[in-house]
C-alpha positions in Angstrom: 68.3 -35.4 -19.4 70.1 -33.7 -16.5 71.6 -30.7 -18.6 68.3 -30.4 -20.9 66.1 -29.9 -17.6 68.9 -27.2 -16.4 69.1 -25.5 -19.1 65.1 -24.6 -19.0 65.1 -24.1 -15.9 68.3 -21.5 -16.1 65.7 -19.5 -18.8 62.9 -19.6 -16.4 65.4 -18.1 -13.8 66.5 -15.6 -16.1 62.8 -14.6 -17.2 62.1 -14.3 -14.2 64.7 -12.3 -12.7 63.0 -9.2 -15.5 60.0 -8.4 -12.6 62.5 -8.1 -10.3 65.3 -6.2 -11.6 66.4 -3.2 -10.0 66.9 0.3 -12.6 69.6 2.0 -13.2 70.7 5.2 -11.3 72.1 4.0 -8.0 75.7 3.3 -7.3 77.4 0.1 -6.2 76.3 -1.3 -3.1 79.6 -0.4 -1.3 78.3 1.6 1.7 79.7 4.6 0.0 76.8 6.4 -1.7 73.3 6.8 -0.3 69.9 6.2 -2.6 69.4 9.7 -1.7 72.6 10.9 -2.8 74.2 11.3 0.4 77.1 9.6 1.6 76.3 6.5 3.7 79.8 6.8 5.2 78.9 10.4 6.3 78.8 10.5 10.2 77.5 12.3 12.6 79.9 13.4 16.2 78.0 10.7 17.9 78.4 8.0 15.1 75.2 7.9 13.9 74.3 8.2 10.1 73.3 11.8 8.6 69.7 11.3 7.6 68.1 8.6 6.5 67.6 6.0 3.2 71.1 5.2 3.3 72.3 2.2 0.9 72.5 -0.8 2.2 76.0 -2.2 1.4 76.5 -5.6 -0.3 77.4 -7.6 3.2 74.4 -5.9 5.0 71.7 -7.3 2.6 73.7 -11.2 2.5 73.4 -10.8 5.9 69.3 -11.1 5.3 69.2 -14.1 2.8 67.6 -16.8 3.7 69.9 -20.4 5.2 69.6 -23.3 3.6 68.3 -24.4 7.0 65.4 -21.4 6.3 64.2 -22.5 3.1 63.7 -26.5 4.1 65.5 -29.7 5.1 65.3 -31.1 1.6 66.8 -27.8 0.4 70.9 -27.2 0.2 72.5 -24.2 -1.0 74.0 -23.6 -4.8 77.1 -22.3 -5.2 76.2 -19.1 -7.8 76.3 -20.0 -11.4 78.4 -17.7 -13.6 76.6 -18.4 -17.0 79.5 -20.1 -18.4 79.5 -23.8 -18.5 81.8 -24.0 -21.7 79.4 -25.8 -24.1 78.9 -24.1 -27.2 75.4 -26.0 -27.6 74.3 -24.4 -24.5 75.6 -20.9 -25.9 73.8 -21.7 -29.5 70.5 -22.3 -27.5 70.4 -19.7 -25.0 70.8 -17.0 -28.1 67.9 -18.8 -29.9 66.1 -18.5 -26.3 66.9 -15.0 -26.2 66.2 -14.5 -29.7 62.5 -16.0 -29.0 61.9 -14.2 -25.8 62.2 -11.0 -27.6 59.7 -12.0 -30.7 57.1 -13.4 -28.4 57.5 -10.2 -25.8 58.1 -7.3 -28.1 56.8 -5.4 -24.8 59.9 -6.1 -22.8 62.7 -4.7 -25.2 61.1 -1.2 -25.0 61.0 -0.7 -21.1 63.7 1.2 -20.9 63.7 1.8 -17.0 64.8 -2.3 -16.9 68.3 -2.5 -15.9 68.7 -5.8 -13.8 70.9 -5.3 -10.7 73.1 -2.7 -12.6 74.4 0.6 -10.6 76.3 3.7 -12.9 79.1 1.8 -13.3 77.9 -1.2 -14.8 78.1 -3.4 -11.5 75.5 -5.9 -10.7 74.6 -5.1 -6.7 72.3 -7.3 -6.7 73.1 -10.6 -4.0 71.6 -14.1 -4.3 71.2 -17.2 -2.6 70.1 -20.2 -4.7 69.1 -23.8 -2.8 67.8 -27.4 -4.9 67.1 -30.4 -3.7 67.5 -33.6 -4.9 64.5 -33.8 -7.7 65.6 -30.7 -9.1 63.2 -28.2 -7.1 64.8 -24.7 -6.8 64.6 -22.1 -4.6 66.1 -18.4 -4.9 66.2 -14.9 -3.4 67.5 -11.6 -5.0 67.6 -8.6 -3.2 68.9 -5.4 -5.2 69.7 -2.2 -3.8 69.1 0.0 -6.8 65.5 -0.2 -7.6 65.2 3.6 -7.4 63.0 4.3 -10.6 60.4 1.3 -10.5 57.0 3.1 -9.6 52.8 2.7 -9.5 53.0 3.7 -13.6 56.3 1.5 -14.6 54.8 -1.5 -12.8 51.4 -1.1 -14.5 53.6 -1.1 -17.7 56.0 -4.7 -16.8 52.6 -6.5 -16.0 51.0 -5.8 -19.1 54.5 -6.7 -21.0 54.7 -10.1 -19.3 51.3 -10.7 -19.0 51.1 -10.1 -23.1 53.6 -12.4 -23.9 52.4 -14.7 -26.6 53.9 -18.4 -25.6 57.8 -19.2 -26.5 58.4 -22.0 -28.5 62.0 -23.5 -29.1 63.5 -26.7 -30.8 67.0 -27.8 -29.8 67.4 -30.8 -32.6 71.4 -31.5 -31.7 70.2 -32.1 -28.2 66.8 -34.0 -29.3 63.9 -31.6 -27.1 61.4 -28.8 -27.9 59.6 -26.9 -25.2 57.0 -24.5 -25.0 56.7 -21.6 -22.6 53.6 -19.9 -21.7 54.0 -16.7 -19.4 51.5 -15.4 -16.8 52.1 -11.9 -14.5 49.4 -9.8 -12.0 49.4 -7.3 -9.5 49.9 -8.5 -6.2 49.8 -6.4 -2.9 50.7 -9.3 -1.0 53.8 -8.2 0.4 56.0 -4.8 0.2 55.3 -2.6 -2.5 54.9 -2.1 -6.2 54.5 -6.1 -5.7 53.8 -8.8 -8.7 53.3 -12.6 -8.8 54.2 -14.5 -11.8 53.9 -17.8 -13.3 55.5 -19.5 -16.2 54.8 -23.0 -17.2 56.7 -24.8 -19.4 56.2 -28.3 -21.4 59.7 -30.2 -22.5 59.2 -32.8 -25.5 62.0 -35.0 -25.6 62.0 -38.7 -26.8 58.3 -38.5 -26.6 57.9 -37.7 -23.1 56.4 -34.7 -22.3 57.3 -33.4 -19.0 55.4 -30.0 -17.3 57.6 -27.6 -14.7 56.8 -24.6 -13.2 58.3 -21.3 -12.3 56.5 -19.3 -9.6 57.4 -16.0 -8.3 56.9 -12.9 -5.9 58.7 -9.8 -6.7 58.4 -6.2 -5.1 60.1 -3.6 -3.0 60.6 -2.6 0.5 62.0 0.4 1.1 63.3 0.7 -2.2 65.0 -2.3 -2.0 63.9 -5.0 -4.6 63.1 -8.0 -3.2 62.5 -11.2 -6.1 61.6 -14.9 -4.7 61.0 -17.8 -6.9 60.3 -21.5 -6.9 60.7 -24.0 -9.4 59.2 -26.9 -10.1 61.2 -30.8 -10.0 61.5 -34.1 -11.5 62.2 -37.8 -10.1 63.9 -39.3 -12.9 64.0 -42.8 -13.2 66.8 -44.1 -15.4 66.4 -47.7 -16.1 62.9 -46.7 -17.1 63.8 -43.8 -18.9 60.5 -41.8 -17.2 60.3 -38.6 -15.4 57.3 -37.8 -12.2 56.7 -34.3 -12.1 57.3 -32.6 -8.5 55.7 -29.4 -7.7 57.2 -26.3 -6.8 56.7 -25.8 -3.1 53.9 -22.8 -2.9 54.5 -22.8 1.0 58.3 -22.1 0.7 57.6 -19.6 -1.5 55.0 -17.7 0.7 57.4 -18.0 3.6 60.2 -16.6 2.2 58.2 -13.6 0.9 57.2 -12.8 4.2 60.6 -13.4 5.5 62.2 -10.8 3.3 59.5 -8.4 3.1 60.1 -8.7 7.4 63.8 -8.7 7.2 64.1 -6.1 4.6 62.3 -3.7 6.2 64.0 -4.2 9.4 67.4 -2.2 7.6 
């Protein structure tokens, strides 16, 4: 029951991550190359920097993420999850996942400013911190340094791709469950810039329970920097029973740590 809830809940991750990603044209977030094509190393005789909008390097934005402490006592930090758990049935259902993401948001696959994280070289310079609790609610902050191209027009454009995705539908039968995706985004001027809030609320069937989560999140920028926070939704499972209660996803957290970043963010 474990893995079948994770492995929804790694797709609404991943789904979610697409109104935050960062575009492509920025450099890795080594100190070494500024958003505005200076050099962030470049010094002035009294040690200041040479003009402004530098790039923030990789150990300047960890520096803002949110503690465990932060998010809430029920919350303790993930270690990051590399995407590679070694099951192929996990690998067979992520491509049918991906493979039903794209039919029911044809939108998506033809923004070509989307590049999630990625720098010219390929790098991801994007950093995360990830907390659960014990019922499976999650918590999780992005920041990416490279979100140089997303603007008033492109944003416009994601929203109406999200927001016009028809519902995702997928049936693992090795694994016995089916689940049903339906996807909600909207302009929000809540915090930063270029901001959006989205929703995605899925249904699992499996062994004729059906149990509801929830995905929630806020992404938008702060002086360029792209700024992602989401909060899932949790389960009590009760094994002797074999029932599941629905916990969910803590709106509060999630408002507080927008406002933490937008504040922290903008303090670089």
């Amino acid at each position: 029951m474990r893995r079948t809830l994770l492995l929804l809940i790694a797709l609404l991750g991943t789904l979610g991550l697409l109104a935050g990603c960062g575009t492509s044209g920025g450099d890795d977030a080594t100190g070494t190359t500024a958003a505005n094509g200076s050099s962030a190393d470049d010094k002035t005789d009294d040690g200041s920097d040479e003009g402004s909008g530098s790039m923030p390097t990789t150990e300047e934005l960890e520096a803002l993420l949110p503690t465990a402490e932060e998010v809430g006592s029920d919350y303790t930090e993930q270690a990051p999850d590399t995407g590679d758990d070694g099951e192929d049935s996990a690998d067979s259902t992520d491509d049918e996942m991906d493979q039903k993401f794209e039919e029911a948001c044809p939108g998506i696959s033809e923004l070509e400013f989307l590049d999630m994280g990625s720098s010219d070289d390929g790098e991801d310079d994007s950093v995360t911190a990830s907390f659960a609790t014990d019922d499976d609610r999650e918590v999780e902050v992005t920041l990416d340094p490279t979100l140089d191209q997303l603007n008033e027009d492109n944003l416009d454009t994601l929203v109406d791709a999200l927001d016009g995705c028809d519902d995702i539908e997928v049936t693992d039968e090795e694994e016995g469950f089916s689940f049903t995706i339906s996807l909600q985004a909207e302009r929000d001027d809540t915090y930063g810039d270029f901001g959006l809030a989205m929703t995605f609320e899925a249904t699992i069937a499996f062994f004729g329970m059906e149990i509801p989560l929830t995905f929630a999140g806020q992404a938008f920028s702060v002086d360029g920097i792209g700024v992602t926070v989401s909060a899932t939704s949790g389960v009590i499972e009760d094994e002797e029973a074999f029932e599941v209660t629905p916990v969910p996803y803590d709106a509060d957290v999630l408002a507080d740590l927008s406002a933490l970043m937008e504040e922290r963010v903008g303090s670089l």
